[in-house]
C-alpha positions, 0 to 999 in steps of 0.5 A: 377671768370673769366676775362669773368664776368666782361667783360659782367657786364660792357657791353663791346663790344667784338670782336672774330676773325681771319684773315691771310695775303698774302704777295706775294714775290717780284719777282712774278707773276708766283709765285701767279699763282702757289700758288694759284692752288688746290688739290680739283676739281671744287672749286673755288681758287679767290674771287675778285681778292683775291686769296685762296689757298689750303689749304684753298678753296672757299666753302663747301668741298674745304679746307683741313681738319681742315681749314674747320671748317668756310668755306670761302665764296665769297659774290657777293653782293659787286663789286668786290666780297669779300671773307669772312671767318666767318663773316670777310672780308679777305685781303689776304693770305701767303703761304709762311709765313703761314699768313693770314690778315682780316678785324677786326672791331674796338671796341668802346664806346660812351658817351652822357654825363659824365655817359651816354652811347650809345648802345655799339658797340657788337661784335661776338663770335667765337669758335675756339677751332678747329681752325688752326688760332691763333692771331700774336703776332709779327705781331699785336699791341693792340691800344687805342684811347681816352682822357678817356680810359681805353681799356683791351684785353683779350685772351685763353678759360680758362680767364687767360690772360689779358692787356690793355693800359690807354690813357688820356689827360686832354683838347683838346690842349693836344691831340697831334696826328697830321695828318699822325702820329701815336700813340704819348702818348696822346690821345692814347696808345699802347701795345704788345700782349701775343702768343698763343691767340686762341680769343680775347676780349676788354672792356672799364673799366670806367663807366664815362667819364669826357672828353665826351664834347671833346672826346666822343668815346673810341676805341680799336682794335688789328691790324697789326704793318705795317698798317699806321694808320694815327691817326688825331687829329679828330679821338679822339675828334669826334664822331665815326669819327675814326669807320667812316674813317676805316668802313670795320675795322682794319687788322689783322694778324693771323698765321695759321698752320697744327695743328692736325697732330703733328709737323715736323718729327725730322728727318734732311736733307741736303737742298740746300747751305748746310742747314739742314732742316726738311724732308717733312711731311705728308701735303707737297705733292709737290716734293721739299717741305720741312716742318716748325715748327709753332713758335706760337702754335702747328704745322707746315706747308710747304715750297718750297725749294731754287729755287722752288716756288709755293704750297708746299700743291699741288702735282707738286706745287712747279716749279723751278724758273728762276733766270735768268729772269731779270723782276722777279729775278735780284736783289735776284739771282745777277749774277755779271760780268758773264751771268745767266745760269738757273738750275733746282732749281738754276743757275750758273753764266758764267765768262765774258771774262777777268773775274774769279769766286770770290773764296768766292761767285761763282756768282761773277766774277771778273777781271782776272788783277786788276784795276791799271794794267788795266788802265795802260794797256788801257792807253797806248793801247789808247794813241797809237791808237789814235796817228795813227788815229788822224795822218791819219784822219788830212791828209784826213779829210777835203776831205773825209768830203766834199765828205761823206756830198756831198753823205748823202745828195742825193748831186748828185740827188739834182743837177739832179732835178735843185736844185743849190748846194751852196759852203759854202764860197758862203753862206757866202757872199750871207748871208753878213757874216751871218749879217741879221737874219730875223727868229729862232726857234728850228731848228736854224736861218733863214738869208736874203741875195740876190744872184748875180742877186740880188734876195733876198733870205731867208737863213735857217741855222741849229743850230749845237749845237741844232740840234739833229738825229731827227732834221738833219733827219727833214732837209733832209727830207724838201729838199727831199719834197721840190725839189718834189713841183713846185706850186706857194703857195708853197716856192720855194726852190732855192739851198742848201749848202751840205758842213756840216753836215746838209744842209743849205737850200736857199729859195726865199725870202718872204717879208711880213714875216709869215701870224702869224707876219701879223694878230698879230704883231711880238714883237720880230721884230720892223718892223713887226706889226699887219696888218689889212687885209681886208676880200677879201684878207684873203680869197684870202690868205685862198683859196690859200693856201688850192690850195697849200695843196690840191695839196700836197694831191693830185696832186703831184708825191707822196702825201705829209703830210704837218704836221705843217700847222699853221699861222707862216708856210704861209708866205706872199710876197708884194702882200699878195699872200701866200706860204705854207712853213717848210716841215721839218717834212712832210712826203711823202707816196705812193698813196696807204698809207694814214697815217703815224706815230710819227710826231711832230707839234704845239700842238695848230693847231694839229688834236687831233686825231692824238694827242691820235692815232699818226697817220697823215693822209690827215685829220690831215693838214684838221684840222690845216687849220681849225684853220688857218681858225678861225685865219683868221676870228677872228683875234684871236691866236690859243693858246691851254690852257687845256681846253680853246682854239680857236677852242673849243671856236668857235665851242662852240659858232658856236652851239648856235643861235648867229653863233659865230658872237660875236667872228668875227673880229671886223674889218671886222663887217661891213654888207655885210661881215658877212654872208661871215664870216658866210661861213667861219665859217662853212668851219672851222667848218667842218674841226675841226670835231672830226671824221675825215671822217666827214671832207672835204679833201682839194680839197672840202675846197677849192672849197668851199672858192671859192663859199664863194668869189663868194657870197663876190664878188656879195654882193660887191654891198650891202649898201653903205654909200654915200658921202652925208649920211655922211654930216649933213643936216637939213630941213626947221624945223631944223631936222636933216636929213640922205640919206637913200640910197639901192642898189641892193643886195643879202640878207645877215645874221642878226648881232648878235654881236651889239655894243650896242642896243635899249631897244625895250619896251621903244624905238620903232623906226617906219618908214612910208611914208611922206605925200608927198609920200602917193600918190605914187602907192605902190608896188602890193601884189606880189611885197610886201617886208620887210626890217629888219635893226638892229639898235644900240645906243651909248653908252648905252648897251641893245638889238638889235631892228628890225624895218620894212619898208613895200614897201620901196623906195629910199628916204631921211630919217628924224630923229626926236629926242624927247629929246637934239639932240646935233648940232655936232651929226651925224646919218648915215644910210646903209641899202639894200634889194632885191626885190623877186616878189611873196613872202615876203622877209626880208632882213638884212641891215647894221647898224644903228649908231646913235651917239646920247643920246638915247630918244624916236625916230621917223625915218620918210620917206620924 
């Protein structure tokens, strides 16, 4: 009886197949291409990236004959396509090795109990008794896993070959594959395989299995001894984990050859380096092929000889390759101390100068004298050389260094454009011996001083050590722009000093330090803290410089990019008047041009258009001001955290119902600011837009920071709070009573962001006219009007309450608290409205601060 009877009794699961690899040389791209060309027209020679060369081919007629016994075929309902050959999915294929690696299914069977089974895994059959494929057996290992498995293979039509491996453990905590391993002993087994197997088969001989709680499943599998498996430890306890983790199978390695036309003819020929090989057979067409002997089973198949690469089955298949080509062939055709000369099917190696051909291998070169003569040699040879040139470079160093600095440095084009040049021995006395550092950075170090006149100057000294090409380049290119701009917000540069290598800069000096010192503090500098700046002056500071940059744009001989616009870069005098400065890495462009390429700025103000194209364009400084903008208006840090920062914040906030209100400065909460900070916002909104065509230039930022003045300055007549508002008063019956005063003004946005609010279901504030006032005429229907005041109570936190007054007037108002109203408390009131004849107006007023325990209140006109 054959092996086969028992495998059918014991409802195996059986698997037949055949698969073959593609291992493409390492130095090869072109070698692909060339591999994968075909003798058969109109057939396709690629399946989703996976390429079939001839001998084989994709479809019906394309394959030599005798590959063409299970056509291959391109399945398209996957994306990609996969190729498949029979019913198995294949990897690739090699010529060169004559291998081909496909998809194996992994065999398994499942215990429900100790003797119960599931349905076993049932695999196919093959008839490859015609096939050219055999399995590898140096190529492929046969693997078990299970705590009770018993897993046999069996292989050849006739049943006379069998193995198999057992894998036991006797608890879970004797499985001893860990996460990334491999086959350990325990838990699973493994074992080589016999030659020559046209098929395969495996089967599970145990009819229980003792361990079905902890370990259900029992696989088997041949696959290639290069693939990490990567056993875990839940593969072999879990249900069908492992036949889940690898769905489309195991690989393995098949050897493929030309089996029915005998083996190479016996005949030897001299091949290249001296080597026999055996003369071309009938299946290598291609000129400088030559033919191999199949080491399992019968055949042979085709190889390119040395120097050639490509298809040996394809007439003209086999090219010469260019050993000298450094991206394909440097490490395996080495040309060592001499330069690669290409041949037709090799190269030659050309002896550098000083270099001989090594007498043992003709592709390295080495030197004609040998290493202590030619040290010796270049040490004496040095030493001489630079004795006479240090002796000449002493006697003239210090001459031709002042005047070679004078000269790189447009020393003479400098002078002739008012810029006063500074000897060295003069910065150190306009420096104090360089004693004040009132600034550093990347660049180097920034001193005070004053000049003869007594002028305070800044002093911007460049680090030696730190400053590289790019930096001095930075430097040159800052007094280029600078001696270019006369503007009052632009830092005026006073002189430079060309007696070093990098030009030290002298600037006027700024005395309230940078915008970034005066919002935030400075906690590397004592005396410089955080100012509260008022809003009239923010604008004055945002519209100035936006003068300053629109001019830089614009109205300059060249336009200039700034390319670092951001808060440290505005620096203030004693006025808070600003002065855009640091041009080191600005760039000047033809009024034609309106980009340029490779700057570098603060990642936390720059466009991040110019982040992902490298292109700064007039729109890139737009951008940053944007963010100096928020800066200004929130009082916050433009800080860039992954996918946090201040412009994505605001702008994210700009987009709902509240305006971005809630992020506003709290210093600058007040009433008659907000719809003010509102226009700001909106600037800053605009120049943050992510298309750059979407955003203003300059000039329109600009116009439109004065528009947003000339309503601050209007609304400068809003609510007030007057003197007499502020003082407790009490009527005859003890209430405390608050001025009501209105003023004249232009409506202004609701507030949304409220320190606290009045819950309005349970709190509903009203006002109504005192009994002393109903007798005056009220407004006629066309005077009609409403005003809306936003009220918030300390401390309690809920939402804000709108409370309308109908035909209001100047008047007093009384505040009647139902619950303890505490002697020491204080209501202050400011509101506003504007009258608009014709129509119903609402009109925001200021806050309502009620500085009292919350309880049901009553406001009554009187």
């Amino acid at each position: 009886m054959s092996l086969h009877e028992p495998i059918r009794r014991c409802c195996c699961s059986c698997f037949f197949f055949f698969f073959t690899s593609l291992f493409l040389p390492s130095t090869s791209s072109i070698y692909v291409a060339m591999a994968a060309a075909s003798d058969m027209p109109n057939c396709r020679n690629e399946c989703g990236g996976v390429l079939i060369p001839y001998p084989f081919g994709v479809g019906e007629n394309c394959s030599r004959p005798g590959f063409d016994v299970f056509p291959i075929t391109c399945n398209n309902s996957f994306v990609p396509p996969r190729p498949y050959w029979s019913n198995l999915e294949i990897i690739d294929i090699n010529i060169a090795t004559a291998e081909m690696r496909v998809y194996l299914p992994v065999s398994h069977k499942c215990f429900s109990s100790t003797n119960q089974t599931a349905d076993p895994n049932w695999g196919w059959s093959l008839n490859s008794s015609s096939s050219q494929f055999l399995v590898s057996p140096t190529k492929n290992i046969f693997t078990a896993l299970g705590c009770y498995t018993i897993a046999m293979l069996s292989g050849r039509d006739n049943g006379t070959y069998s193995t198999g491996c057992i894998s036991y453990c006797a608890s879970e905590s004797e499985v001893k594959v860990g996460d990334g391993k491999g086959c350990t002993g325990l838990g699973c087994c493994q074992t080589s395989i016999a030659g020559g197997l046209s098929y395969i088969a495996f089967y599970f001989n145990v009819p229980n299995n003792p361990s079905w709680n902890y370990s259900p499943c029992s696989y088997a599998m041949v696959a290639d001894k290069s693939w990490d498996i990567k056993i875990s430890k839940e593969d072999v306890i879990g249900n069908m984990t492992f036949a889940r983790r690898i769905e489309r199978g195991a690989p393995l390695v098949l050897d493929w050859a030309i089996r029915n036309n005998g083996t190479c003819p016996p005949a030897l020929i001299s091949g290249e380096n001296g080597k026999q090989r055996q003369q071309a057979a009938a299946a290598c067409v291609s000129p400088h092929s030559y033919c191999l002997n199949a080491t399992n089973g019968p055949g042979y198949f085709c190889n390119c000889s040395d120097g050639y690469a490509g298809n040996p089955y394809v007439s003209n298949g086999c090219k010469n390759v260019n050993e000298c080509d450094p991206s394909f062939y440097k490490e395996n055709y080495p040309c060592i101390g001499g330069k690669c000369l290409d041949t037709e099917g090799g190269f030659k190696c050309k002896c550098n100068f000083g270099r001989k051909r090594d007498s043992k291998n003709s592709h390295i070169c080495q030197p004609v004298l040998s290493k202590p003569a030619i040290v010796v040699t270049a040490t004496t040879c040095a030493i001489s050389i630079l004795s006479i040139i240090f002796l000449f470079l002493h006697m003239e160093r210090e001459k031709r260094k002042l005047r070679e600095f004078f000269k790189k440095n447009d020393g003479q084009l400098l002078q002739s454009m008012g810029i006063k040049i500074f000897k060295k021995k003069t910065i150190e006395k306009i420096t104090n011996n360089y004693s004040t550092i009132i600034g550093k950075g990347g660049f180097g170090l920034v001193y005070k001083g004053a000049v003869d006149n007594d002028q305070k100057v800044a002093v911007k000294c460049p680090n030696p050590i730190s400053v590289d090409t790019a930096r001095q380049n930075d430097f040159a290119n800052e007094v280029s722009i600078q001696s270019q701009i006369s503007h009052k917000n632009v830092v005026r540069l006073l002189g430079c000093c060309l007696e070093t290598n990098i030009p030290i800069l002298v600037y006027e000096f700024i005395p309230r330090g940078s915008l970034y010192d005066v919002l935030h503090g400075n906690g590397d500098d004592s005396n410089m803290t955080e100012h509260k700046l008022s809003l009239d002056v923010r604008l004055g500071i945002a519209i100035e410089s936006a003068e300053a940059l629109a001019y830089m744009h614009s109205s300059a001989s060249q336009k200039i990019l700034h390319g670092d616009v951001k808060s440290s870069n505005i620096l203030l005098d004693e006025n808070f008047t600003p002065k855009v400065s640091d041009f080191g890495i600005s760039r000047l462009l033809s009024i034609e041009k309106d980009h340029t390429k490779f700057v570098i700025g603060d990642a936390n103000y720059m466009d991040p258009v110019y982040m992902k194209t490298g292109l700064l364009t007039e729109k890139s400084d737009v951008y940053s001001f944007g963010v100096v903008l928020l800066e200004l208006i929130t009082g916050k840090k433009a800080r860039y955290e992954g996918n946090e920062s201040l412009p994505l914040n605001f702008v994210k906030s700009y987009m709902t119902e509240s305006r971005a209100r809630e992020m506003f400065d709290k210093e600058l909460m007040c009433t008659e600011e907000v719809n003010c900070l509102e226009m700001i916002g909106d600037i800053a909104v605009q120049c943050l837009e992510e298309d750059v065509d979407k955003r203003p230039a300059m000039k329109e930022v600009s116009e439109h920071l004065h528009l947003a003045r000339k309503e601050f300055m209007q609304n400068q007549g809003a609510a007030t709070i007057s003197d007499e508002a502020k003082k407790r008063k009490r009527g005859a019956d003890g209430k405390l009573l608050c001025d009501f005063a209105l003023h004249q003004r232009s409506p202004i946005s609701p507030l949304s962001t409220l320190e606290a609010g009045l819950d309005a279901a349970r709190h509903q504030p009203t006002i109504r006219r005192s009994p002393e006032d109903r007798g005056v005429q009220p407004f006629s229907q066309d005077e009609e009007e409403t005003i809306t005041i936003d009220c918030f109570y300390k401390p309690v936190v809920a939402r804000a309450v709108s409370v309308e007054i109908e035909n209001p007037s100047p008047t007093n108002v009384e505040v009647a608290d139902q619950e303890n109203l505490q002697a020491e408390q204080e209501v202050i009131v400011t509101t506003a409205f504007e009258r608009d004849p014709g129509k119903r107006v609402q009109i925001s007023a200021a806050m309502l601060h009620c500085l009292f325990d919350v309880g049901d209140l009553e406001l009554v006109a009187t």
